[in-house]
C-alpha positions in Angstrom: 4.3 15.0 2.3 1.8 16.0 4.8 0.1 12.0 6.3 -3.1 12.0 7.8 -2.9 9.9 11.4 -6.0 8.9 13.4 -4.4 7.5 16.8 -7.0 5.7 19.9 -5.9 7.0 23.5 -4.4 9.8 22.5 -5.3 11.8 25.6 -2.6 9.4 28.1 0.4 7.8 27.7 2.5 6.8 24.6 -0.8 8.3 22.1 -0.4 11.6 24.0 3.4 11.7 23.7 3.1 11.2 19.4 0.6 14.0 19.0 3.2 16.7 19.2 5.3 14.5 17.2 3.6 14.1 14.6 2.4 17.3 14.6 5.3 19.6 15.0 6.4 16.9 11.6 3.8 18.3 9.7 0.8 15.9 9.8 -2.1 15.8 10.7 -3.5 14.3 13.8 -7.1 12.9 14.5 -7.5 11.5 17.9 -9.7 10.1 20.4 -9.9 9.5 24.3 -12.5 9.0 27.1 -11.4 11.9 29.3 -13.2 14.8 28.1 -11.6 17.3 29.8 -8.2 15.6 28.4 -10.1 16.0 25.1 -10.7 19.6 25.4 -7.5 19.9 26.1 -5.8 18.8 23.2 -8.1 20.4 21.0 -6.8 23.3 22.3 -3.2 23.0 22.3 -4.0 21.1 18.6 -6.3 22.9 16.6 -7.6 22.3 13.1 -7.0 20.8 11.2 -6.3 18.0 14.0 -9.2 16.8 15.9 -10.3 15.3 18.5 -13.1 12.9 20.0 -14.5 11.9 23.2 -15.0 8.3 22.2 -14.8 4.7 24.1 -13.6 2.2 22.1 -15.5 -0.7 23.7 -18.5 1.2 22.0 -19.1 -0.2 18.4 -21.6 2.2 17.5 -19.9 4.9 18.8 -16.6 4.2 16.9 -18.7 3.9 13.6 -20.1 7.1 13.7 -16.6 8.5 14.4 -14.7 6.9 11.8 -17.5 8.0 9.3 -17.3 11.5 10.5 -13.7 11.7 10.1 -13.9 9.7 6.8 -16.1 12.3 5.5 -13.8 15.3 7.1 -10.5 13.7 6.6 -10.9 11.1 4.3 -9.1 7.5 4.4 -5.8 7.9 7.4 -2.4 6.7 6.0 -1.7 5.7 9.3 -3.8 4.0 12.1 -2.4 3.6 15.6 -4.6 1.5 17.4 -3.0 2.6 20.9 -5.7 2.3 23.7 -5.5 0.1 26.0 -5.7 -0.8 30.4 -4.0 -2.7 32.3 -5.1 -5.4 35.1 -4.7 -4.7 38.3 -1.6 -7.2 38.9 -2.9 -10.3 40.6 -2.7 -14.2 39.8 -5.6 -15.2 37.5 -8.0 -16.8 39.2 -8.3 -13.6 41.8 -8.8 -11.0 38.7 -13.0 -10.2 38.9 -14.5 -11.4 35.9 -15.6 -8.0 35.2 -12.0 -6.6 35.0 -10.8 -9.4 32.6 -13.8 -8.4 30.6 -12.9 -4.7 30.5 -9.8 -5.1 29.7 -10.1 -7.7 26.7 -13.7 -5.1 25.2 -11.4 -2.6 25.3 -7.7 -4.2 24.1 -8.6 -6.5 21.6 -12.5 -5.9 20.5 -11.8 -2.2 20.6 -8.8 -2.6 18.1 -11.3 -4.7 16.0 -14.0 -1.8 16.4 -11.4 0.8 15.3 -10.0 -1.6 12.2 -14.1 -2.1 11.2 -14.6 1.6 11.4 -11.6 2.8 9.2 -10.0 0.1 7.1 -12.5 -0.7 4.6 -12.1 3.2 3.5 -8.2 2.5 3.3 -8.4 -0.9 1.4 -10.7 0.9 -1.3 -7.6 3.4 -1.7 -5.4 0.4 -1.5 -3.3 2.4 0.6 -2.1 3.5 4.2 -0.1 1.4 7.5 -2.3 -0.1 10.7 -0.3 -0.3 14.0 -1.9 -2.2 16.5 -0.2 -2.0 19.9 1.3 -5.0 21.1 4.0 -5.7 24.2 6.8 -7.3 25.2 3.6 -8.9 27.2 2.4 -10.1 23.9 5.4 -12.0 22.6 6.4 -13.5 26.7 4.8 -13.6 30.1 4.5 -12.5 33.2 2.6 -13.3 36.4 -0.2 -11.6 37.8 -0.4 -10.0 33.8 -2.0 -13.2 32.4 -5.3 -10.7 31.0 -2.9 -8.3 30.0 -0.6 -11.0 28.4 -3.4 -12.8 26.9 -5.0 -9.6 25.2 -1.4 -8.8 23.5 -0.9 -12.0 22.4 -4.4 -11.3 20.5 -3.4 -8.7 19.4 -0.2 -10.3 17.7 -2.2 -12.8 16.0 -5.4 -10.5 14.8 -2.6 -8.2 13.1 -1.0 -11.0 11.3 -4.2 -12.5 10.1 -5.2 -9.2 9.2 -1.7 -8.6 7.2 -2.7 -11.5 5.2 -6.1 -10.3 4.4 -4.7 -6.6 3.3 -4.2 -5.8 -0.6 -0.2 -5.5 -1.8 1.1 -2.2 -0.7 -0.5 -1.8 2.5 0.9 -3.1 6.2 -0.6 -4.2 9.1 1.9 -4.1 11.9 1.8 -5.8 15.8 4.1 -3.1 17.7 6.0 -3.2 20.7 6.9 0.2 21.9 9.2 -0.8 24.7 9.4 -0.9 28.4 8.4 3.3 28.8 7.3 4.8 31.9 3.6 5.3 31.7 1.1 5.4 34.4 0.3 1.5 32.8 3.7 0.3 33.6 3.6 1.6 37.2 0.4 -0.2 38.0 1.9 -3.3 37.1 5.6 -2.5 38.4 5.0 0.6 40.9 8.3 2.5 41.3 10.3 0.3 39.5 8.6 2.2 36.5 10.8 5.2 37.0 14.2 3.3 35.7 12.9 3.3 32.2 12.4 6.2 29.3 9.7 8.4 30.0 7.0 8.8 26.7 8.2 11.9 25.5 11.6 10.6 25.0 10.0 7.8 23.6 8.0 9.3 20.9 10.9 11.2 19.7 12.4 7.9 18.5 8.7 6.1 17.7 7.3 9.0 15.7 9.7 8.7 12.7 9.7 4.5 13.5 6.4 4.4 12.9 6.2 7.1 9.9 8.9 4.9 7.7 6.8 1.5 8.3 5.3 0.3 4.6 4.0 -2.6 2.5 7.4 -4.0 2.8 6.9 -4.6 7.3 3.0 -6.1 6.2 3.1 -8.8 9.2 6.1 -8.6 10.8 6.5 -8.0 14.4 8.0 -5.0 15.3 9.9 -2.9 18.1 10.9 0.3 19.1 14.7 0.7 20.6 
C-alpha cells in the first residue's frame, strides 16, 4: 500500500539517500531543503506525484504555509521524518559564537517543533500515521567539542517522548538514531575518520524498510538503525 512521506533536508545527507528508497518502494515522497538548486534537482529526477520545497525550517511561517499546501495537495503523511539538522563547528563550549549555538538549536530542535505544528494536528484528526524525529548517538551520550550538537539531540529525545504521550492510540512518535554514517555532518565533526563508516546510500537501504515497519506498537521508544 502506496504511504505518503513528507521528509525535512531531503536535498543532503541521510533525507537525500531515503528519497530513492522510498520511492523506487512505491511511495510517495514530499520533501523540503534550503538549497534551491538541490531542490530543482530532485524535482527533476522525482516528479509528481513527489514534490519538493525550498523551505528553512527555522522559518515558522514558512513551514505553515508548506504543510498547508501539501495538506491540501497530499493530505495528512503516514510518515513524518523530521531529518534536518547542522552540526557545530567542533570546539569546547564556551568558544562556540552564540550565534552558532543559536542556529543550530532554531534549526534542530525548534525546526522539528515547526515541522510537528505544521503537520501533526492533520494526522491526529485521522488518528493515524508515524513521526520520526532524528536523534544520535549524540543524543543518548557525549562528546566534547559537540556539547550544542549533544544538547539539541538530547531535546530531541525528550520532545519525542513527551510528544508520544500526547499522541491518540495507534499512532507513534519515534526519537531515531540512524547510526554512525558518513555524511558531510559527520566529517565536520570527525574529518577523515568519517570515511571508516557506511556511506548514506548503503544506509538507506537498511533504514528505508526500518523506518516503513515502525507503528503504534514503537510509540516512545528509542530506536536505532544497525
Amino acid at each position: 500500500m502506496s504511504k505518503l512521506i513528507v521528509i525535512t533536508g531531503a536535498t543532503r545527507g541521510l533525507g537525500r539517500a531515503l528519497v530513492p528508497q522510498f520511492e523506487a518502494a512505491g511511495h510517495t515522497v514530499v520533501g523540503c531543503g534550503r538549497s534551491g538548486s538541490h531542490v530543482a534537482e530532485l524535482a527533476n529526477l522525482f516528479p509528481a506525484p513527489h514534490t519538493f520545497a525550498v523551505i528553512d525550517v527555522r522559518e515558522d511561517r514558512s513551514v505553515w504555509g508548506w504543510a498547508q499546501e501539501v495538506l491540501r495537495s497530499h493530505g495528512p503523511p503516514d510518515l513524518l521524518v523530521n531529518n534536518a539538522a547542522v552540526m557545530n563547528t567542533p570546539a569546547p563550549l564556551w568558544e562556540v559564537p552564540a550565534d552558532e549555538f543559536d542556529r543550530l538549536i532554531d534549526v534542530n530542535v525548534k525546526g522539528v517543533a515547526n515541522v510537528i505544528r505544521g503537520f501533526v494536528p492533520a494526522m491526529v484528526a485521522r488518528t493515524s500515521g508515524v513521526i520520526v524525529n532524528l536523534s544520535s548517538g549524540w543524543g543518548r551520550s557525549t562528546s566534547p567539542q559537540v556539547a550544542p550538537y549533544c544538547a539539541s539531540k538530547y531535546a530531541i529525545e525528550g520532545l519525542t517522548k513527551a510528544l508520544a504521550q500526547e499522541l491518540p492510540a495507534g499512532m507513534a512518535a519515534v526519537p531515531l538514531n540512524p547510526g554512525v554514517i558518513d555524511t558531510d555532518m559527520l566529517r565536520q565533526a570527525w574529518s577523515a575518520g568519517a570515511s571508516a563508516y557506511p556511506k548514506a546510500d548503503e544506509w538507506a537501504k537498511r533504514a528505508a524498510p526500518f523506518l516503513l515497519a515502525l507503528g503504534g506498537k514503537d510509540n516512545g521508544k528509542s530506536a536505532s538503525v544497525g
